[in-house]
C-alpha positions in Angstrom: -209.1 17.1 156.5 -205.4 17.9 157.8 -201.9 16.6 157.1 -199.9 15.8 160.4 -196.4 15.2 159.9 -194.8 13.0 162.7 -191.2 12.2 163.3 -191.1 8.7 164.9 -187.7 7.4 166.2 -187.0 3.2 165.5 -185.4 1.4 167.7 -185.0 -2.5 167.2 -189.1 -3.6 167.1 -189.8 -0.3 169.2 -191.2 2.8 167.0 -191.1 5.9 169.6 -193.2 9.0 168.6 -193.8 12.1 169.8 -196.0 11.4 172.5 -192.8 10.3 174.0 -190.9 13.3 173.4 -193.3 15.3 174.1 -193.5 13.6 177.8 -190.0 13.8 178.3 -190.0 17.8 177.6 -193.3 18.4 180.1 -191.2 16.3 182.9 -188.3 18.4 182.2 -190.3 21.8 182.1 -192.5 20.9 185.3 -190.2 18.6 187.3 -193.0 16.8 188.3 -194.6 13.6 186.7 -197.9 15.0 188.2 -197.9 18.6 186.4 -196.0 17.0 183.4 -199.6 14.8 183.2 -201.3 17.9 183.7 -199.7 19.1 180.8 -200.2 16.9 178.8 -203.6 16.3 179.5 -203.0 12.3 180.3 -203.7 10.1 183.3 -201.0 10.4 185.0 -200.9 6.1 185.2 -200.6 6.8 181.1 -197.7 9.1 181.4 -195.6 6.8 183.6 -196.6 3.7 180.9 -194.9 5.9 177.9 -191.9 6.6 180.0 -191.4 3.2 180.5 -192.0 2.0 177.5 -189.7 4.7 176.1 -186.8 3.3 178.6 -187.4 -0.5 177.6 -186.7 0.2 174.2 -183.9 2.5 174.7 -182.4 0.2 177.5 -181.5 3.5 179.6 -182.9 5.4 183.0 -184.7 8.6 181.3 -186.3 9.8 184.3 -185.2 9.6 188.0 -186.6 11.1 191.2 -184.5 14.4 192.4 -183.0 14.5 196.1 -185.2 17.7 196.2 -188.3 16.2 195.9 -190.2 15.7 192.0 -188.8 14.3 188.8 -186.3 15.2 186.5 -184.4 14.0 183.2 -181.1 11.5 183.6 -178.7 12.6 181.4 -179.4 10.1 179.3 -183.2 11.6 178.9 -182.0 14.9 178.5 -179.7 13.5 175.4 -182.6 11.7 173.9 -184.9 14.5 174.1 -182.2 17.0 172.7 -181.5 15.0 170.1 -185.2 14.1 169.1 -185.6 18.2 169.6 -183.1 18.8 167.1 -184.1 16.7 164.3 -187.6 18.0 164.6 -186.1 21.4 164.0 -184.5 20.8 161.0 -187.8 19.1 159.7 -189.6 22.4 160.7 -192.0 20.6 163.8 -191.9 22.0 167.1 -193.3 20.3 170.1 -195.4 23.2 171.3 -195.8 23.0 174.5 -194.7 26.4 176.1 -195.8 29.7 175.0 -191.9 31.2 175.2 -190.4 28.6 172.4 -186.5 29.7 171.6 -185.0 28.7 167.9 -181.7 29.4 167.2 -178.0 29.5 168.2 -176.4 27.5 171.2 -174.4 29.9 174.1 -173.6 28.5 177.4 -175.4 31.0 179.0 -178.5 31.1 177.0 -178.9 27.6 177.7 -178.5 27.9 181.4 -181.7 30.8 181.2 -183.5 28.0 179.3 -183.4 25.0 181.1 -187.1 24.5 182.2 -188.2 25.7 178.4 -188.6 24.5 175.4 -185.4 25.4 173.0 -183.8 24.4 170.0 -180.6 24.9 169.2 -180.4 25.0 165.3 -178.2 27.4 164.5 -178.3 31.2 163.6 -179.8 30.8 160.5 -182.6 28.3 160.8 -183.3 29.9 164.1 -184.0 33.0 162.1 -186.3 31.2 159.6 -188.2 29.4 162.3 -189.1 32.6 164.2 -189.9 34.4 160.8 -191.9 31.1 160.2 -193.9 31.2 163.6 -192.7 28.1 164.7 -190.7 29.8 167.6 -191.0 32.9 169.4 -187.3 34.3 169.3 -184.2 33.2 169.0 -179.9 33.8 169.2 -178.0 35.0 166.0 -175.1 35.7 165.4 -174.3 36.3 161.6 -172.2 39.6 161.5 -174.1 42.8 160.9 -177.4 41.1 163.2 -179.9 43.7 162.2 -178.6 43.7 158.5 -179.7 39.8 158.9 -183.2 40.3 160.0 -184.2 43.2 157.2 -183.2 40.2 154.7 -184.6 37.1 155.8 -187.1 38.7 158.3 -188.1 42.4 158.0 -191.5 41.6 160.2 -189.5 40.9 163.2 -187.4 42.8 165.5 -183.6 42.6 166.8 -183.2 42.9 170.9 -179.7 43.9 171.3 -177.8 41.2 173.5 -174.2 40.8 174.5 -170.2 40.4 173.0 -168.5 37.1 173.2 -165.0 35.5 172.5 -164.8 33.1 170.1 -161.7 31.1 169.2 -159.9 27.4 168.7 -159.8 25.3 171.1 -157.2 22.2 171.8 -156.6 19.6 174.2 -152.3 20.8 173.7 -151.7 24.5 173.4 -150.7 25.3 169.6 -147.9 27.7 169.3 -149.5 29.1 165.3 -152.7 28.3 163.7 -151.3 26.6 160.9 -151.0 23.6 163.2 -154.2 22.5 162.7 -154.2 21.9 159.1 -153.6 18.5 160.1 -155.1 18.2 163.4 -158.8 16.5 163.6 -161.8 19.1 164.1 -165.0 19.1 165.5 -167.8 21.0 163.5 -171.4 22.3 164.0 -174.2 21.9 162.3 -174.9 23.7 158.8 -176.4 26.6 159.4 -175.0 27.4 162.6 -172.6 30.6 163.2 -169.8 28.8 164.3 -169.9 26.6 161.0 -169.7 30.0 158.8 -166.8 30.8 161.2 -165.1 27.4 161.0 -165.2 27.3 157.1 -163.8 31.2 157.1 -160.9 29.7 159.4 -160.1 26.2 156.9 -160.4 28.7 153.9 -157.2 30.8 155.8 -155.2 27.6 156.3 -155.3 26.8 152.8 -157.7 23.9 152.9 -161.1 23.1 151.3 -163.7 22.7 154.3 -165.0 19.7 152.8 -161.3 18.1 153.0 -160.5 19.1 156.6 -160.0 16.0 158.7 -163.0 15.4 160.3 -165.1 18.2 158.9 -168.2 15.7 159.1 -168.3 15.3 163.3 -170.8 17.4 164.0 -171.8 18.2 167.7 -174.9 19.9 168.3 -174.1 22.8 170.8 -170.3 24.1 171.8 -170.5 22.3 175.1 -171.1 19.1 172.9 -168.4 19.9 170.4 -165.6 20.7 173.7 -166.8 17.7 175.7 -165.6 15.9 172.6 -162.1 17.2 172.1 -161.8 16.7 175.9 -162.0 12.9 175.6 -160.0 13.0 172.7 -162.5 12.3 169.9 -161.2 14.9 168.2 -158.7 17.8 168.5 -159.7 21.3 168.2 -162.9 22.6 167.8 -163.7 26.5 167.6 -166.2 27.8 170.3 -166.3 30.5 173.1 -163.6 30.8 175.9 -166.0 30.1 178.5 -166.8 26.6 176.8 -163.3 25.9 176.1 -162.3 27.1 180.0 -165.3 24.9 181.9 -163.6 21.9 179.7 -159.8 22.6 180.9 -159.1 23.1 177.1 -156.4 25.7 176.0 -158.1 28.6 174.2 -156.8 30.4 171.3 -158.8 33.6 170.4 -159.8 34.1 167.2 -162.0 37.1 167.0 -165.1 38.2 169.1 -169.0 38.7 167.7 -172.2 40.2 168.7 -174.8 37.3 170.1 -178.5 39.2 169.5 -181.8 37.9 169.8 -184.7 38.2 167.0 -188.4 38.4 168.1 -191.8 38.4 166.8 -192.9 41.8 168.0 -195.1 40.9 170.9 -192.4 38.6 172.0 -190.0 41.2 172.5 -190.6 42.5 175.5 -189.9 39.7 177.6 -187.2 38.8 174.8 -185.4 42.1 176.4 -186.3 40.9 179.9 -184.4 37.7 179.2 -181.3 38.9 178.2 -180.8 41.7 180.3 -181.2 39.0 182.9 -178.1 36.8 181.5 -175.5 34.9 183.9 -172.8 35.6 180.9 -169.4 33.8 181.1 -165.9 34.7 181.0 -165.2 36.2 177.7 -168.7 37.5 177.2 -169.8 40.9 178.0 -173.4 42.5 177.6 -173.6 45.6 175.1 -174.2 48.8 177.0 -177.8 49.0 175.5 -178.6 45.1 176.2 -182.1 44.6 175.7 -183.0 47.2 173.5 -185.3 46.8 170.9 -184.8 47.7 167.2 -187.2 47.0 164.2 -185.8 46.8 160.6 
């Protein structure tokens, strides 16, 4: 006997499972509707049935044939599946299907190296606890002292040094004092995530109660989410890193900069190090002279 917990996602009559989800991840993993089957194990007949089915009820494109040849993700599929990804996360379920699994905070740059994978940006915190919890093989923190972090929540896992970013507020109108956005609507993350922590630290120095801050309760998933909003004017500052804030022509205001580390389970770690010493970084992020080492608690 065994207890399976599913998260299903309703739409009008249509109930979508994780069969679904778990297609749209193998497509986007293996650009190819062939391996994706393979995968999977399915017919691959069966595989384009689910993604059909998926689109009907969603009334969107989720899948489209790439100029290069294969099969990739609209942005539309890519949205779905993040967001399906997401929610899993937070219910502690993981879709499984690579042996590399990443759990924790959102960078730019760390989601470039990860497109192809399986990730799930959750935050610093959670991303911790699902490593610690074996649901995830490592993951990006940043939560102040790093290794400080792991001895408390995780003391069987290891730290792999990473790199320094710029982290600051970012407006569609330049802001000539930061007490101009006491009244200005914001754009937050997720609880859990490090840029929350950072964001209630920054409402707490403008006088205001986080809760209170207009539009404390917009939450974007990743900083690209969170800047693509204040650029259409959703909203108007959010706080993120300057290469976010620059790749959406937003004015950029630093703040302060932080360590982004990774945590590992110990026979992750070595191609945990590989990975980050192999970072594209953005402007305002440079790696620590001893990227990719490896320190245990």
């Amino acid at each position: 006997m065994r207890f399976v917990t599913e998260l299903r996602v309703e739409v009008g009559d249509a109930s979508l499972g994780v069969d679904v989800f778990k297609a749209l991840l193998a497509i986007d993993m293996t650009a190819s509707m062939k391996r994706a089957a393979q995968t999977l194990g399915m017919p691959y007949t069966t595989l384009w049935n689910l993604v059909a089915r998926a689109e009907r009820a969603l009334g969107a494109r989720l899948v489209e044939t790439s100029r290069k040849g294969g099969t990739k993700l609209t942005e539309e599929g890519r949205r779905s599946l993040r967001l399906y990804m997401a929610e899993a996360a937070r219910r502690g379920i993981v879709l499984g299907l690579s042996d590399f699994i990443y759990a924790g905070s959102h960078d730019p740059a760390v989601e470039e190296a990860l497109r192809g994978g399986e990730a799930y940006f959750v935050g610093s915190l959670q991303g911790l606890l699902m490593v610690a919890g074996g649901l995830a093989h490592f993951g990006g923190v940043h939560l102040g002292d790093n290794l400080q972090a792991v001895a408390a929540y995780a003391p069987h896992l290891c730290l792999v040094q990473g790199f320094r970013r710029e982290v600051g507020v970012a407006t569609r109108r330049p802001i000539a004092d930061l007490s101009q956005l006491a009244n200005m609507r914001l754009v937050n993350r997720p609880p859990g995530a490090g840029t929350r922590i950072h964001i209630d630290r920054l409402l707490r120095q403008l006088g205001l109660a986080p809760r209170e801050a207009p539009g404390y309760y917009n939450i974007a998933l990743t900083h690209d989410e969170a800047a693509a909003k204040v650029a259409a004017g959703e909203a108007e500052y959010t706080v993120t890193t300057r290469s976010t804030a620059e790749r959406y022509g937003l004015h950029f205001k630093k703040l302060w900069e932080e360590d982004f580390d990774f945590v590992c389970k110990p026979e992750a770690c070595g191609k945990t190090a590989n990975f980050a010493a192999n970072l594209k970084l953005g402007s305002g992020s440079q790696a620590k002279e001893n990227i990719g080492r490896v320190v245990c608690p």
